[in-house]
C-alpha positions in Angstrom: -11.7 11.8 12.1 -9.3 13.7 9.7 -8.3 10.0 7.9 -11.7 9.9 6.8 -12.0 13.3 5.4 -8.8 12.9 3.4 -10.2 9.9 2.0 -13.8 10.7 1.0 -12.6 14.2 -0.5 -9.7 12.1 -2.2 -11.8 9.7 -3.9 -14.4 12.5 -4.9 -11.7 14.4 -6.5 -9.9 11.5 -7.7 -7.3 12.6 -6.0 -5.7 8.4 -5.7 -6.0 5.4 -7.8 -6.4 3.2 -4.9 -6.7 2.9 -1.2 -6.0 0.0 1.8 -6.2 0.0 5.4 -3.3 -1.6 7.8 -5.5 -3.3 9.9 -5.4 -6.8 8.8 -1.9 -8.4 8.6 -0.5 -5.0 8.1 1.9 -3.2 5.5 2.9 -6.5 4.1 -1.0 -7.9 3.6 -1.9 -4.4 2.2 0.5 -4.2 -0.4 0.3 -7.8 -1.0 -3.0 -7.5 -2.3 -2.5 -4.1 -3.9 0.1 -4.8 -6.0 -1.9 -8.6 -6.7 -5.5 -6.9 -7.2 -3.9 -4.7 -10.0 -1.1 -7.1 -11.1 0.9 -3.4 -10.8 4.4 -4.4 -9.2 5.8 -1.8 -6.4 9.3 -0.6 -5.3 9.4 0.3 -1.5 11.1 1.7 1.0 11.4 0.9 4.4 13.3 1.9 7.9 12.4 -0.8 10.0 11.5 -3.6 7.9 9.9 -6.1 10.5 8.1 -3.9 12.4 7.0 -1.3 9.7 5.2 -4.6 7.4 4.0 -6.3 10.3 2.6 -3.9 12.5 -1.2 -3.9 12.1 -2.1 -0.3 13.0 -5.3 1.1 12.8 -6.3 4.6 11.6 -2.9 4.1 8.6 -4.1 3.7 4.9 -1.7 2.9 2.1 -3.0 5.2 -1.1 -1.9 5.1 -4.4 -1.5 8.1 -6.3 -0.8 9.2 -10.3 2.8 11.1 -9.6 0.6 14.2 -11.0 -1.4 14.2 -7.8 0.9 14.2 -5.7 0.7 18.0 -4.7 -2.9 17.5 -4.2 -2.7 14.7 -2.1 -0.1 16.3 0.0 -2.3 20.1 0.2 -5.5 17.4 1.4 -3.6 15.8 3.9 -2.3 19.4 5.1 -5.8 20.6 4.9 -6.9 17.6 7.3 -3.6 17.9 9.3 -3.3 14.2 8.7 0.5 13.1 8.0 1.4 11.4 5.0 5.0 9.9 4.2 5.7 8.3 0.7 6.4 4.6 0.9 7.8 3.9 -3.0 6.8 3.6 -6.2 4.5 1.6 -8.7 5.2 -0.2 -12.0 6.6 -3.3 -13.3 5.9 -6.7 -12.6 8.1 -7.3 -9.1 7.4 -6.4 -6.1 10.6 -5.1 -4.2 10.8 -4.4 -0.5 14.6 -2.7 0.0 16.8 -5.2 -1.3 14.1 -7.7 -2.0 13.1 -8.6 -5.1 9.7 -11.1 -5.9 8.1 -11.7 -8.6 4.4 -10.8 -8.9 3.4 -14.1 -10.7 5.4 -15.4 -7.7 4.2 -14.0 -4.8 0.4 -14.6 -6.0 1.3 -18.4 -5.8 2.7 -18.2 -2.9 -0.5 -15.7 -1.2 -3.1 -18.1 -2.7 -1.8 -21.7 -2.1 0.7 -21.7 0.9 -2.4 -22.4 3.4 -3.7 -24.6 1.0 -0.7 -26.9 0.5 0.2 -26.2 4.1 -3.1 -26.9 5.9 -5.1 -29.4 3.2 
């Protein structure tokens, strides 16, 4: 598989700062625990809101890259005639999806105690 390539040459040129499948709970569980693992906030950009965070699609990885790698990235993925579109941006403490805004400290509470308070 071409995905797989890309991301075993990636990570042993260290090519990306951090990588995520879609498979569980899709875009919106991947960057939910992205941005939370790193406590890195995120600004992104979507088309189709609903079904582009909810669709859990295998074979789709979310990789976070140092702007300076970008050319890299996008000559491995070119290589390995896998696509590759930009989502957004990192930084911050907020997480923002289009035109909305949470805070990080925010949407941990809310990942880590809604089933919880919800479900005893």
């Amino acid at each position: 598989m071409n995905l797989i390539e890309v991301l075993l040459a990636g990570r042993s040129e260290k090519i990306f700062t951090s990588a995520h499948d879609l498979s569980q709970g899709g875009l919106a569980m991947t960057i939910t625990e992205m941005v939370l693992r790193h406590m890195v906030g995120a600004t992104i950009s979507l088309n189709d809101v609903a079904n582009d965070l909810l669709s859990e699609t295998p074979g789709r990885v979310v990789i976070a890259v140092d702007p300076s790698k970008t050319s890299a990235l996008l000559e491995l993925c070119a290589k390995y005639k896998t696509p590759v579109s930009k989502l957004g941006t990192t930084g911050g403490n907020t997480l923002v999806i289009n035109e909305t805004t949470i805070s990080l400290q925010e949407l941990k509470t809310a990942h880590t105690s809604t089933f919880p308070r919800l479900f005893g």
